[in-house]
N, C-alpha and C positions, 0 to 999 in steps of 0.2 A: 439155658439157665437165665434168670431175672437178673438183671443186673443193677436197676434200679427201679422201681415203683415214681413216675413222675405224678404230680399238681393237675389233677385233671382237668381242674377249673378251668386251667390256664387253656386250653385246648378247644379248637371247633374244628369244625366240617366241611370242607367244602362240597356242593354238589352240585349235581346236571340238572336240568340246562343254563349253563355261562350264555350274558346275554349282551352283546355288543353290536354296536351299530355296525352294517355289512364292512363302510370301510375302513374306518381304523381296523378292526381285526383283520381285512384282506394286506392292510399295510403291514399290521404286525405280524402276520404268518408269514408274508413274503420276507421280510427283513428276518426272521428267524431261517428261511431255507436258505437265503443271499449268504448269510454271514455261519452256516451250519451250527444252529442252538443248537442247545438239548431245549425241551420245553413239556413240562406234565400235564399241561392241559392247556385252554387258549389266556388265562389270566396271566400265567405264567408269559407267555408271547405278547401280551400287553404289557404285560411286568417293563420289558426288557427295550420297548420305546418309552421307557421311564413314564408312563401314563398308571393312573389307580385305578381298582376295583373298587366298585361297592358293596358291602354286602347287604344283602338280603333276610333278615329270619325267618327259618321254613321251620319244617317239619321234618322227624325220621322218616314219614310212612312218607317221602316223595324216593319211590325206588329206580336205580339207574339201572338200565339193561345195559348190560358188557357182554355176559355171558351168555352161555344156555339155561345153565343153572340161576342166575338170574332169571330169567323168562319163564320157571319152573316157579318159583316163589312168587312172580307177578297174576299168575296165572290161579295159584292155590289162595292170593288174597281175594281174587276177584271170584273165586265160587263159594267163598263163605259168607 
Protein backbone atom coordinates (compact mmCIF):
# COMPACT_ATOMS: atom_id res chain seq x y z
CA UNK A 1 0.00 0.00 0.00
CA UNK A 2 1.00 3.92 -0.72
CA UNK A 3 1.69 5.38 2.08
CA UNK A 4 2.31 8.72 1.03
CA UNK A 5 2.64 10.38 -2.69
CA UNK A 6 6.04 12.57 -2.01
CA UNK A 7 7.10 16.39 -4.02
CA UNK A 8 8.73 14.84 -7.06
CA UNK A 9 10.32 17.93 -7.86
CA UNK A 10 12.12 17.74 -5.03
CA UNK A 11 13.98 14.46 -6.28
CA UNK A 12 16.94 13.51 -8.92
CA UNK A 13 19.05 10.81 -10.05
CA UNK A 14 21.97 9.79 -9.69
CA UNK A 15 23.78 7.81 -12.45
CA UNK A 16 26.81 5.85 -13.93
CA UNK A 17 29.55 6.57 -14.61
CA UNK A 18 30.69 8.45 -11.03
CA UNK A 19 33.81 10.14 -12.04
CA UNK A 20 36.85 10.80 -9.69
CA UNK A 21 40.19 11.30 -9.76
CA UNK A 22 41.99 7.47 -9.41
CA UNK A 23 43.18 8.78 -5.94
CA UNK A 24 41.03 10.32 -3.76
CA UNK A 25 38.47 7.62 -4.59
CA UNK A 26 41.39 4.67 -4.13
CA UNK A 27 41.75 6.64 -0.60
CA UNK A 28 38.13 6.67 -0.18
CA UNK A 29 37.45 3.07 -0.91
CA UNK A 30 40.25 2.09 1.33
CA UNK A 31 39.08 4.11 4.23
CA UNK A 32 35.46 2.69 3.73
CA UNK A 33 36.92 -1.22 3.74
CA UNK A 34 39.72 0.12 6.86
CA UNK A 35 36.75 1.36 9.03
CA UNK A 36 33.89 -1.53 7.41
CA UNK A 37 31.10 1.31 5.63
CA UNK A 38 28.24 0.44 4.20
CA UNK A 39 28.49 2.56 0.95
CA UNK A 40 25.83 2.58 -2.27
CA UNK A 41 28.07 3.59 -4.76
CA UNK A 42 31.67 5.41 -4.84
CA UNK A 43 30.04 9.10 -4.02
CA UNK A 44 28.79 7.72 -1.05
CA UNK A 45 32.71 6.60 -0.14
CA UNK A 46 33.62 10.12 -0.92
CA UNK A 47 30.83 11.26 1.15
CA UNK A 48 32.34 9.85 4.15
CA UNK A 49 36.17 11.52 3.82
CA UNK A 50 33.65 14.49 4.17
CA UNK A 51 34.83 15.64 0.41
CA UNK A 52 31.60 16.81 -2.38
CA UNK A 53 30.33 15.64 -5.37
CA UNK A 54 29.39 17.47 -8.26
CA UNK A 55 26.84 17.06 -10.23
CA UNK A 56 26.43 16.73 -13.70
CA UNK A 57 22.88 17.23 -15.91
CA UNK A 58 22.48 14.22 -18.10
CA UNK A 59 19.99 12.65 -19.69
CA UNK A 60 17.32 9.36 -19.00
CA UNK A 61 18.46 7.72 -22.20
CA UNK A 62 22.25 7.36 -20.55
CA UNK A 63 21.48 3.57 -19.51
CA UNK A 64 23.35 1.60 -16.65
CA UNK A 65 24.17 -2.07 -17.26
CA UNK A 66 23.76 -3.96 -13.78
CA UNK A 67 21.81 -6.55 -15.06
CA UNK A 68 21.02 -8.97 -17.88
CA UNK A 69 17.92 -7.52 -18.35
CA UNK A 70 19.64 -4.39 -18.46
CA UNK A 71 21.85 -5.42 -21.57
CA UNK A 72 18.40 -6.79 -23.12
CA UNK A 73 16.92 -3.03 -23.27
CA UNK A 74 20.52 -1.69 -24.28
CA UNK A 75 20.55 -3.99 -26.91
CA UNK A 76 16.63 -3.35 -28.20
CA UNK A 77 17.69 0.58 -28.31
CA UNK A 78 20.54 0.01 -30.43
CA UNK A 79 18.56 -1.99 -33.31
CA UNK A 80 15.81 0.57 -33.69
Amino acid sequence: MVEKTIDRSLLWQAQTPQMYRFGVLFKALKNVVKNNLTITDEASSIEYLGLESVLVPSSKSNLKITTAEDLDLANFYLKI
